[in-house]
N, C-alpha and C positions, 0 to 999 in steps of 0.2 A: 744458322750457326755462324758465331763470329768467326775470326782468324785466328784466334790462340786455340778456342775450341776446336776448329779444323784440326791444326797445327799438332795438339795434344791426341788426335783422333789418328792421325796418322802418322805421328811419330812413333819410328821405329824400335824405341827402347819401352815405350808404352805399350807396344803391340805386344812385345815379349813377352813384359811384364801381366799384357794379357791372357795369352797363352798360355802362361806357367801357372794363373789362377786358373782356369778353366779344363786345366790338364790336371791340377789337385782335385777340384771339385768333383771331376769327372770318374778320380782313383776313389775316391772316398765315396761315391755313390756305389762304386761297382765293391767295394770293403764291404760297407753295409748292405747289400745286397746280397754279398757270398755271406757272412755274419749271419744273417736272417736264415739261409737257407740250410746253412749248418747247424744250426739251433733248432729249425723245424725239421730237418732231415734226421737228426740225434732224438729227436720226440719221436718220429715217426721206427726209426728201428728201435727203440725201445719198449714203446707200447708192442707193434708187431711181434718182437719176440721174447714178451713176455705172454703176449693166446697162443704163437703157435710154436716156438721152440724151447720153451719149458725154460728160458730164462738165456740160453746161449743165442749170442748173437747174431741175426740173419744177415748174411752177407747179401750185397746189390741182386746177384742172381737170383736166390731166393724170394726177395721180394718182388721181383717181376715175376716170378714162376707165380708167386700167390694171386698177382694182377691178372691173369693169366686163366689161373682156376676160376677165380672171380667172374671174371669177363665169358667164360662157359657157363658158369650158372651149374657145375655138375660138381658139387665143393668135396660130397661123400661117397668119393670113390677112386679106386687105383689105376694109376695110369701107366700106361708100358713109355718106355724109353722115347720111343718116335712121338708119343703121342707129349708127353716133355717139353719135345722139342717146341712142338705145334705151339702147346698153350707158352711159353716163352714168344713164341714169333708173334701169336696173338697180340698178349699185352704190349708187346714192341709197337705192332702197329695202332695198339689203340691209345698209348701213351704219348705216340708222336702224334698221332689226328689232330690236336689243337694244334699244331706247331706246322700244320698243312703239310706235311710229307705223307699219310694216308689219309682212304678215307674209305669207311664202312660199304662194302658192296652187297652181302645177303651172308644169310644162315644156310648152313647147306642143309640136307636131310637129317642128318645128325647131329644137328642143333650147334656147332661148328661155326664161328664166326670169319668173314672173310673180308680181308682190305684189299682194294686196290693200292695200286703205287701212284700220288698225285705227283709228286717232285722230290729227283735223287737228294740222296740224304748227302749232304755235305762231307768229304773226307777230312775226319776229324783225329787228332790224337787221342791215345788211348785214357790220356788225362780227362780232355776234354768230350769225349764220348761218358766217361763216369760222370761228369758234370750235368749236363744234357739230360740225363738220366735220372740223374736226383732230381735234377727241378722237375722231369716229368713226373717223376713219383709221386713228389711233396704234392703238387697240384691234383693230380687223381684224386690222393687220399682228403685234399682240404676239401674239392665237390663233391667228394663222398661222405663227410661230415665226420671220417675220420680224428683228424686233427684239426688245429686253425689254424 
């Protein structure tokens, strides 16, 4: 490298000017990424609750409770209050599994799925825990050939 090129490489209104392109680039990647996720996460509560809520729309809880029934395998039949809770905790842990925070340990006797804890969940705000959340959905539903 010659001397202007150095010169150009380390000059410090260049560098800025680097920065500031790399710091758009960087906005506009994480745009189009939320963009994406919000267009497939708007597909995904629409289809959902147009089979299971008669057209009214499933809030974020809802559809992890469905991940939930899903992930038990037991779809036709009523479940008490505690048992709720379970299949919500369920889907939580199986929704984070790609994201390495659980991971599958056994079925219990009744048929009951159980995660360990690999690594504490990040303390997150309540924004970005909804976030977290859709992208684990969208993905579930896209390997499950849900959506695309």
């Amino acid at each position: 490298m010659d001397k202007k090129g150095f010169d150009q490489l380390t000059n410090p209104n260049n560098y800025l000017i680097q920065t500031i392109e790399l710091t758009i680039f960087a906005q506009s990647l994480i745009m189009a990424r939320d963009e994406e996720l919000k267009m497939k996460w708007d597909l995904l509560v629409t289809k959902l609750s147009s089979q299971f809520a008669d057209g009214d729309t499933l809030e974020l809880d809802a559809i992890i409770y469905l991940v939930g029934v899903q992930e038990l395998g037991q779809l036709h039949r009523t479940f008490k209050k505690d048992e709720k809770l379970n299949l919500m905790h369920i889907a939580i842990c199986r929704l984070l599994e790609p994201y390495g925070y659980y991971e599958f340990d056994f079925f219990d006797k009744d048929g009951w799925p159980h995660y360990k804890l690999k690594e504490q969940l990040p303390v997150l705000k309540s924004g970005e825990q909804s976030v977290l959340m859709k992208e684990a959905l969208v993905q579930y539903f896209v390997e499950n050939g849900f959506i695309e």
